[in-house]
C-alpha angles and dihedrals in degrees: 000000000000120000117203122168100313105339132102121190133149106252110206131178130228112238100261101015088133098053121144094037080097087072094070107017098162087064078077116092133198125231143188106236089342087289104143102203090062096071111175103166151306149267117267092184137005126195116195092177108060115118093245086049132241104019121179147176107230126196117205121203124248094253132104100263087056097047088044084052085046098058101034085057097051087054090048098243091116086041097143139047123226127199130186103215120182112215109240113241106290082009083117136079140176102214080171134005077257109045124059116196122198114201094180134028148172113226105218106186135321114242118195106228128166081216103041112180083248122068090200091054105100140145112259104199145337115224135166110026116192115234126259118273091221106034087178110043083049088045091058095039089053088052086042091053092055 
């Protein structure tokens, strides 16, 4: 449900609108909270055709913001994506005066929000997180911490 002014309509998207963003997956960056100036990474691969939708392989860079992304995702607090697409020119359709549908989109960034636009956008695993670059100094502050 998207709620606008004083709207309200169910937005749905067609399987496969954003086709051909799997063509240049790394124009695709990655945000904290859609903010763009919080840039912690970008797509490797995309997959618009996938039956849960649009499906991707993020990488995050090695900076704070990214290992704080990171983090926040493995404990499920940045358990959603949230992406801002713009539907293409005729890409949009009122099916009812309460249900868009878009057909064709652009996928502008991907921003990494514990509350996405979408209730259905989530991160579906973290894997390969990168060591510490400092094992002992995060080993004492973990016996500190107790």
């Amino acid at each position: 449900m998207i709620f606008e002014r004083s709207q309200q309509y169910a937005e749905v998207f067609s399987h496969g609108a954003f086709s051909g963003c799997e063509k240049n997956p790394g124009r695709c960056r990655v945000n904290l909270h859609h903010q763009r100036e919080r840039v912690v990474g970008k797509a490797l691969s995309l997959d618009p055709w996938d039956e849960r939708g649009l499906t991707g392989t993020l990488r995050l860079a090695r900076t704070r913001d990214a290992d704080q992304a990171l983090a926040l995702a493995e404990d499920g607090i940045l358990r959603r994506l949230g992406r801002l697409p713009g539907p293409l020119p005729g890409g949009e359709t009122w099916e009812t005066r309460g249900r868009r549908r878009i057909s064709r989109a652009e996928l502008d960034h991907i921003g990494l929000t514990p509350d996405p636009a979408y209730e259905t956008a989530k991160v579906l695993a973290v894997r390969g997180r990168r060591p510490s670059e400092t094992p002992n100094l995060d080993r004492a502050r973990a016996l500190l911490a107790r």
